[in-house]
C-alpha positions as CSV (number, residue, x, y, z in Angstrom):
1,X,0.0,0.0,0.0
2,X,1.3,3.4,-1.2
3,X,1.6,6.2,1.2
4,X,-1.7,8.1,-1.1
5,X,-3.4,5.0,-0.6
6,X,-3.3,4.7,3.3
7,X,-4.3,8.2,3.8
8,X,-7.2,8.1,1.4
9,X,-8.6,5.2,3.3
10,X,-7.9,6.9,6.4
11,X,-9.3,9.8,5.5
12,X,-12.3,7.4,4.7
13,X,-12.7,5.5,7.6
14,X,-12.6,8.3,9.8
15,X,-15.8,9.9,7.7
16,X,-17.5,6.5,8.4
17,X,-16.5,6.6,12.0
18,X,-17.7,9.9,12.4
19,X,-21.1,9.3,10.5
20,X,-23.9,9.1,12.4
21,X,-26.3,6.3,13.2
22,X,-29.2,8.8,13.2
23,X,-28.5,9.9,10.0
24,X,-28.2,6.2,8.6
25,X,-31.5,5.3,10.1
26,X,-33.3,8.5,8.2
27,X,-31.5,7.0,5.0
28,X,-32.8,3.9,5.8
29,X,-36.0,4.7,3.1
30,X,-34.1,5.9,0.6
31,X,-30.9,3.8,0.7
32,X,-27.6,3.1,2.1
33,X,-24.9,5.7,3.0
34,X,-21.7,4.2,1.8
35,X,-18.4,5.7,0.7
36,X,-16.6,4.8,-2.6
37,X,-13.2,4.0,-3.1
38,X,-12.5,7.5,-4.5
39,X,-13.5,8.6,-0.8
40,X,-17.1,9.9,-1.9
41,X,-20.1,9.8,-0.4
42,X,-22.4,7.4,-2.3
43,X,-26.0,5.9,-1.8
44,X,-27.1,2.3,-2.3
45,X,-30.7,1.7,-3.3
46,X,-32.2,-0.2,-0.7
47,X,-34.1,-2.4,-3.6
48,X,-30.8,-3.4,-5.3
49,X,-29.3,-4.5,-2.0
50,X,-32.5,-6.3,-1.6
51,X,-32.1,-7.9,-5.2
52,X,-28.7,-8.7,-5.0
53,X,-29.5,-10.3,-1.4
54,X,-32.1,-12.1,-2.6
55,X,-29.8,-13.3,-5.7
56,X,-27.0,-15.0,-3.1
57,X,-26.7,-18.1,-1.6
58,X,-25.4,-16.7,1.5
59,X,-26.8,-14.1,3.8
60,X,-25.8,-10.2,2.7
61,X,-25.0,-8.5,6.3
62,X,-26.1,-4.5,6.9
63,X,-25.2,-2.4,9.5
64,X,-27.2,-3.2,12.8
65,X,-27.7,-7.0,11.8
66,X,-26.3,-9.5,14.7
67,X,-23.8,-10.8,13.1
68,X,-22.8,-7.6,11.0
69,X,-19.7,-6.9,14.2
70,X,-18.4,-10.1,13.9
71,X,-18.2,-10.2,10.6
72,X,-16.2,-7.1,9.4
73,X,-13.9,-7.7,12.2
74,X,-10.1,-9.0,10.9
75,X,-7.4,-10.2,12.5
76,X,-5.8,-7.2,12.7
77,X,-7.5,-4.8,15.0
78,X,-5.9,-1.6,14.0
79,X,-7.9,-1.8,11.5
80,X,-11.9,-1.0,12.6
81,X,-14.1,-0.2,8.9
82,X,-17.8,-0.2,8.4
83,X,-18.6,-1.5,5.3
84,X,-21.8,-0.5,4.0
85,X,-22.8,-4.3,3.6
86,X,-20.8,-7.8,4.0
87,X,-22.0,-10.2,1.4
88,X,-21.1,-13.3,2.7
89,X,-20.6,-15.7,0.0
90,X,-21.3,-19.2,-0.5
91,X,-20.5,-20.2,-3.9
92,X,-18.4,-19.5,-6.8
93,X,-21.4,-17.9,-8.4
94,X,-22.3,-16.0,-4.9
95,X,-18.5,-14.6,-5.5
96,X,-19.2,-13.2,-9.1
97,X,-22.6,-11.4,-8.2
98,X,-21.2,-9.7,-5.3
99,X,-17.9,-8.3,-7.2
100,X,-20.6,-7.4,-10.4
101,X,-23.0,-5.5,-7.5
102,X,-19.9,-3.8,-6.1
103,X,-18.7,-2.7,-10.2
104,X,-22.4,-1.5,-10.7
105,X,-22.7,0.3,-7.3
């Protein structure tokens, strides 16, 4: 990782530590906050999320679910993000709708 790299993710994860739950739970009509990999603030349509859920084998994990914590934890605990969702694959096929979704989104 470059040095521009680590502070544009920095520079993103603190914006998504500093974001508000109150303001995710108004969006939670009109879709999910999320931040791009350019750093930008970007909303998810709640109905794709839903279709590409709905399209998966495995579960797709939001913010607030039970087992959302668990699952974006790593290994290395310096790192703490919030991704906007955790598709949590379970097949091969599972693998290429979830990195399609995340091209389209």
């Amino acid at each position: 990782m470059n040095r521009r790299e680590f502070c544009c993710n920095a520079a993103v994860a603190g914006v998504a530590a500093a974001y508000p739950a109150a303001l995710l739970a108004a969006n939670a009509e009109t879709g999910i906050a999320a931040i791009s990999l350019d750093g930008k603030p970007i909303e998810l349509p709640r109905a794709a999320v839903r279709d590409f859920g709905k399209s998966l084998t495995g579960p797709v994990l939001l913010a607030g679910d039970p087992d959302y914590d668990g699952a974006r934890r790593i290994w290395n605990g310096m790192f703490d993000k919030h991704p906007a969702l955790i598709a949590r694959c379970r097949s091969n096929e599972d693998v290429s709708r979830a990195v399609a979704f995340a091209r389209d989104h």
